[in-house]
ZAMARGU-4260 file (C-alpha; in steps of 0.2 Angstrom, whole numbers, plus 5000, padded with zeros to 4 digits):
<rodrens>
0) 5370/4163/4813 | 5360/4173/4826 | 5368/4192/4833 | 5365/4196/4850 | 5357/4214/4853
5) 5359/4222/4869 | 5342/4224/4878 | 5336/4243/4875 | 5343/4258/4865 | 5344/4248/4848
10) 5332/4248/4834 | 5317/4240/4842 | 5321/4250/4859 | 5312/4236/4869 | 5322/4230/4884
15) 5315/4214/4885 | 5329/4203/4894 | 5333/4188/4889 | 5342/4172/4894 | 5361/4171/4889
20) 5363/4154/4890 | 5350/4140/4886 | 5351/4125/4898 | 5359/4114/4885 | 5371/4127/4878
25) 5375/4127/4899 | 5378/4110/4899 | 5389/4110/4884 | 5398/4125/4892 | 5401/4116/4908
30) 5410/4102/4898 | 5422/4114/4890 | 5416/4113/4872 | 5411/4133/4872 | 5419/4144/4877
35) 5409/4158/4869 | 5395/4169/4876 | 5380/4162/4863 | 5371/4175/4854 | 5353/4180/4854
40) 5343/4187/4835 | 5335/4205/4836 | 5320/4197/4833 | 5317/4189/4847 | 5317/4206/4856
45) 5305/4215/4846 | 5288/4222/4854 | 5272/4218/4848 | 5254/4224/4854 | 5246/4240/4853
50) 5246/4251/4834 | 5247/4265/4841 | 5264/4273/4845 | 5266/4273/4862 | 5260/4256/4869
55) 5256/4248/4889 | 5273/4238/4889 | 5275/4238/4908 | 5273/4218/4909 | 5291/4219/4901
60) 5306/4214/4911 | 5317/4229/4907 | 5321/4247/4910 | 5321/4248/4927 | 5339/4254/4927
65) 5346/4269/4916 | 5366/4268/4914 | 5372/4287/4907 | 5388/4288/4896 | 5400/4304/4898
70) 5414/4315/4894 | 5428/4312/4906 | 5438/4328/4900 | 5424/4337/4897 | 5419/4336/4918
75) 5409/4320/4915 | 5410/4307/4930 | 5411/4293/4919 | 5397/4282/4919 | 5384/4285/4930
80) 5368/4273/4937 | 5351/4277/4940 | 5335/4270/4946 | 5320/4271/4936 | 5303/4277/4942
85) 5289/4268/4933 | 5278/4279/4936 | 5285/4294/4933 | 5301/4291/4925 | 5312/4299/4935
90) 5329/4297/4938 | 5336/4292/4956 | 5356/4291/4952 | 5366/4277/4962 | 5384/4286/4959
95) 5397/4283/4945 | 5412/4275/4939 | 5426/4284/4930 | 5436/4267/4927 | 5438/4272/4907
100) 5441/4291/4900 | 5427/4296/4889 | 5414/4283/4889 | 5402/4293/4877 | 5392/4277/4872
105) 5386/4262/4880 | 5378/4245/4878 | 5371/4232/4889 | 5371/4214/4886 | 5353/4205/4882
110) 5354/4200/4898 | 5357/4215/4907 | 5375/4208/4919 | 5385/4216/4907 | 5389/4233/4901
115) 5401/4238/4887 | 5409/4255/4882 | 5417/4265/4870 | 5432/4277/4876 | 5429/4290/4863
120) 5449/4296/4864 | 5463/4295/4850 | 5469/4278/4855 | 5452/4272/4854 | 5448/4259/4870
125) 5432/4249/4872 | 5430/4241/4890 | 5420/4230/4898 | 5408/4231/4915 | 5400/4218/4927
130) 5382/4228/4929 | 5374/4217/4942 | 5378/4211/4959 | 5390/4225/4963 | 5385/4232/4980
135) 5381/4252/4975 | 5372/4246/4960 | 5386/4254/4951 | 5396/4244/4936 | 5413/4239/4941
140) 5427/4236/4927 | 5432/4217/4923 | 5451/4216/4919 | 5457/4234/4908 | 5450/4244/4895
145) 5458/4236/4878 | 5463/4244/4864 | 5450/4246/4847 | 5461/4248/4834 | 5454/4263/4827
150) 5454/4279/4833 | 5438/4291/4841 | 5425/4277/4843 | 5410/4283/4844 | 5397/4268/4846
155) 5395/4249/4848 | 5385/4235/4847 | 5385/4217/4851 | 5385/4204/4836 | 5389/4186/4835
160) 5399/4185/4850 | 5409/4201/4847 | 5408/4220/4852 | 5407/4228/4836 | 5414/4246/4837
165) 5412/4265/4826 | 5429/4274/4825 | 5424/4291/4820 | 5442/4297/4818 | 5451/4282/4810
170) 5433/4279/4799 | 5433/4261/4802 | 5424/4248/4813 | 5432/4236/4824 | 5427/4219/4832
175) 5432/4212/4849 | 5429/4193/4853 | 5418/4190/4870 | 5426/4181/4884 | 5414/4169/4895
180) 5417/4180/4909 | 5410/4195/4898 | 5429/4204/4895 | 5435/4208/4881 | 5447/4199/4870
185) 5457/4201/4853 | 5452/4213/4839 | 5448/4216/4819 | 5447/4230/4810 | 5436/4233/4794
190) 5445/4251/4789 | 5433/4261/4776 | 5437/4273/4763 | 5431/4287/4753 | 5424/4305/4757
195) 5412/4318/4754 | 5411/4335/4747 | 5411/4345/4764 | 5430/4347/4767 | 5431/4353/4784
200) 5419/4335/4790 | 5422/4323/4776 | 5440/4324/4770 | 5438/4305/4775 | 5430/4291/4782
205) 5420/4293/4798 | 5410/4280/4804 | 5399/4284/4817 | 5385/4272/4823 | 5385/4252/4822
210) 5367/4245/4822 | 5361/4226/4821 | 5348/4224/4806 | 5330/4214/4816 | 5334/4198/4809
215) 5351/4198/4818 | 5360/4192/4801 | 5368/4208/4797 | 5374/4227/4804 | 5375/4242/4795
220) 5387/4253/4799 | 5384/4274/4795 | 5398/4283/4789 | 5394/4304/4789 | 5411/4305/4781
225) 5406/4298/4765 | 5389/4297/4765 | 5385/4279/4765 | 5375/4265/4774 | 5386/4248/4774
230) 5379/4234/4775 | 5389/4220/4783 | 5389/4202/4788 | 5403/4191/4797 | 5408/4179/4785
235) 5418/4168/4797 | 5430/4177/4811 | 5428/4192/4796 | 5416/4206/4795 | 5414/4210/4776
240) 5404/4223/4765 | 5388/4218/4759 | 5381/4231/4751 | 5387/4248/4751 | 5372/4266/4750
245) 5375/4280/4745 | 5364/4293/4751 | 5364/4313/4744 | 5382/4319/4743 | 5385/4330/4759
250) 5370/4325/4770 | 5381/4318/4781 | 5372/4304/4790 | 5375/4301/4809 | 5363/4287/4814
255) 5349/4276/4811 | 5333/4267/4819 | 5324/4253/4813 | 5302/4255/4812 | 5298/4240/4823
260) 5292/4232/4809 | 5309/4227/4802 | 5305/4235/4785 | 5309/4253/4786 | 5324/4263/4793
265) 5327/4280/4798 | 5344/4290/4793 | 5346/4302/4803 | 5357/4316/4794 | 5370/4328/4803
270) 5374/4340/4791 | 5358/4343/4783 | 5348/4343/4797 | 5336/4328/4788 | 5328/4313/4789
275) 5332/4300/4774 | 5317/4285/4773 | 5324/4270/4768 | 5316/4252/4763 | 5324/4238/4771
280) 5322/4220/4765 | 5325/4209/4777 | 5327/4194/4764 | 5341/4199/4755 | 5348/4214/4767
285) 5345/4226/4753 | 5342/4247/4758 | 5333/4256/4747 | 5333/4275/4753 | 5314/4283/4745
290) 5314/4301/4752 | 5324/4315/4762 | 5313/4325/4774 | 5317/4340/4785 | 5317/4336/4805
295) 5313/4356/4806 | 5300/4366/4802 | 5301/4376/4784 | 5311/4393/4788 | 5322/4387/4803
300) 5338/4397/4800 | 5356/4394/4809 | 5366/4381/4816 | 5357/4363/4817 | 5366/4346/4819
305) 5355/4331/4821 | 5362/4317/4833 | 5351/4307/4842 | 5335/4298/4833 | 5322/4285/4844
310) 5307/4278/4835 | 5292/4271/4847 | 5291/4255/4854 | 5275/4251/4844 | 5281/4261/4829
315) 5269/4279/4829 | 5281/4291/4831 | 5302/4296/4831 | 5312/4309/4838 | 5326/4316/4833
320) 5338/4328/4846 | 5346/4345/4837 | 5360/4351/4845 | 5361/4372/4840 | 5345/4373/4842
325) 5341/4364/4857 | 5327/4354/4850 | 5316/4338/4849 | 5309/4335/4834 | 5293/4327/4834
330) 5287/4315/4819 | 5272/4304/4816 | 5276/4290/4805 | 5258/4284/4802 | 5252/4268/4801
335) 5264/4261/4788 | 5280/4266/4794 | 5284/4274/4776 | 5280/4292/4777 | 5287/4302/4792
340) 5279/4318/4794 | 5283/4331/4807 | 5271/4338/4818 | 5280/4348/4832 | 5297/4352/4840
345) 5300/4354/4859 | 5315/4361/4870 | 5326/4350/4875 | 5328/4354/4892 | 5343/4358/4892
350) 5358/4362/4880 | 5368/4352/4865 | 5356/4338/4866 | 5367/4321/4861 | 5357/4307/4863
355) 5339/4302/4864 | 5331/4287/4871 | 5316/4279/4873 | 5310/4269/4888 | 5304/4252/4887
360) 5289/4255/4892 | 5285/4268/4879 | 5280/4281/4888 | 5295/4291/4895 | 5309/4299/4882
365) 5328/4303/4889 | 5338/4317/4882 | 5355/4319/4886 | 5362/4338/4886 | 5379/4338/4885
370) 5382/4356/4886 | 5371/4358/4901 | 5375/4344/4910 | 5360/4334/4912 | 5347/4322/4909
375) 5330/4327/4905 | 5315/4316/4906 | 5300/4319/4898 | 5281/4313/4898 | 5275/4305/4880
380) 5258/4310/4875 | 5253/4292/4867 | 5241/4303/4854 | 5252/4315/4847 | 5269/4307/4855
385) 5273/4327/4860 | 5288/4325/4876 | 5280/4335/4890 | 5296/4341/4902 | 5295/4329/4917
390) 5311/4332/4926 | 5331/4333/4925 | 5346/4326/4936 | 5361/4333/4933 | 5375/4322/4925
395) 5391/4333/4921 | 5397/4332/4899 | 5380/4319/4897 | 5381/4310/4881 | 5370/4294/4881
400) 5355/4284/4889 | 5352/4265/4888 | 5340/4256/4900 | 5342/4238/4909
</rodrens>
């Protein structure tokens, strides 16, 4: 069984597009026996080339268009489209679409016609977008947003076939079947339990983030309200629980990124402001987390809650976005992957940064500033991977970047 991983903003970040269909899975289609958009593995989209951490991808078919998710109630205009400089990474935004309320989090298909969102709201919806060939370059809803099952969703990702779906306030994840036409059909739910020690943030479950492992076998799904990494796989129209990880009571993880090299992932922590390394085998699906590290510097004091973490194409460095203090955090990961180390912090650009993203290319990083009401670009510098402020357009109650 192969998972389908939409084509930038996931753990390899490459935005290489690939075919949805091969010709003889078109043939078969044509003659009705499947009805099902096939899937393609996570490996299949991971970069290779330079070792350094910033590499010359530009030959890559990819991230010449940046969709921005938003908060609807907040101000937010929905989802908004943008052009991509290649040169200088600037945004040119197309205009918006406000078809669903909240859409905080996106994900393209591997091919790049479709685009999927979350409605982060209290009936939880999730809704489908036909992202090429509409005549302002902006997405246009297929059929109607469609209920989740779960309430507060706060991220997806494509797998097997389905859109698999985070429900912060229900603590669960839900899966929705793929129609050939790219809408969305029926829905699962996979409900978690259990909770943590901080009684005002984890009196219960709260998944938060849904990531495809590089071998396109399994998803692990992170849970701040209970501390825990799950490790899941379909076991035929079912999502099950693998393997469950308990990290430190009360760190509070938000969401995770896997080193290009399929064997180490990133925990990215909310409520301790850290960074947990973790061991991934790829053969049996096992994580191991190995250390817990700051993402800032020894003495910071005051409010600090980690959200968004982006690893480089080629694997050198990661980022991590810190809302309170309005921060990127900078950390070199060496050759190896297995010892993050953090060598700067950088302004944001703006305020309440919610998501960081990394181009395709390698050498441009996105921060959307919720508070502020923009998105900033910045300038990688492939020695150090320091962001050096390029530029900002303003999108009202920003909450995330992915690139097509």
């Amino acid at each position: 069984m192969r998972w389908s991983a939409p084509c930038s903003n996931w753990p390899s970040h490459c935005g290489v597009r690939t075919a949805c269909r091969s010709e003889p899975e078109e043939a078969r289609a044509a003659a009705g026996e499947d009805h099902r958009i096939p899937a393609s593995g996570l490996d299949r989209l991971l970069p290779s080339g330079s070792p350094h951490g910033l590499g010359d991808r530009d030959s890559h078919v990819g991230g010449t268009r940046a969709y921005i998710g938003s908060f609807t109630t907040a101000g937010g205009l929905g989802i908004t489209a943008a052009t991509i400089d290649p040169e200088s990474g600037a945004l040119g935004v197309l205009g918006s679409t406000a078809a669903l309320d909240n859409p905080s989090f996106l994900a393209p298909s591997p091919d790049g016609d479709f685009l999927y969102a979350v409605g982060e709201s209290e009936d939880g919806r999730a809704a489908a977008f036909r992202a090429t060939g509409t005549p302002d370059g902006v997405p246009a809803l297929i059929g109607t947003p469609v209920p989740v099952g779960g309430a507060s969703p706060t991220h997806l990702a494509l797998a097997d076939r389905r859109l698999v779906v985070a429900n912060y306030g229900s603590g669960s994840v839900s899966t929705l079947l793929l129609r050939p036409d790219g809408s969305l059909g029926d829905s699962a739910v996979l409900r978690h339990s259990g909770s943590g020690p901080d009684p005002d943030r984890q009196e219960g479950p709260h998944a938060h983030q849904v990531v495809p492992d590089p071998s396109g076998r399994l998803l692990l799904s992170v849970d701040l309200g209970t501390d825990t990494v799950r490790v899941c796989a379909f076991a035929g129209d079912e999502l099950v629980v693998r393997h469950e990880v308990s990290l430190r009571p009360g760190s509070g993880p938000r969401h995770l990124a896997f080193h290009p090299d399929g064997r180490h992932v990133y925990v990215l922590n909310e409520l301790a402001a850290t960074l947990t390394v973790c061991d991934w085998d790829p053969d049996s699906g096992t994580l191991t987390p190995r250390d817990e590290l700051p993402v800032l510097a020894a003495g910071s004091t005051g409010d600090a809650y980690p959200s968004g973490i982006a690893v480089a194409p080629q694997g050198g460095f990661l980022w991590t976005a810190v809302r309170g203090k309005d921060v990127i955090s900078v950390l070199a990961l060496g050759e190896a992957g297995a010892a993050p180390r953090l060598v700067a912090t950088v302004d944001c650009g703006g305020r309440w940064p919610r998501d960081l993203a990394v181009h395709p290319s390698g050498r441009f990083l996105y921060a959307a500033n919720e508070h502020s009401g923009d998105v900033t670009w910045f300038t990688l510098d492939p020695a150090t991977g320091v962001p050096a402020r390029a530029g900002s357009v303003g999108v009202p109650a920003a909450s995330c970047v992915v690139f097509c």
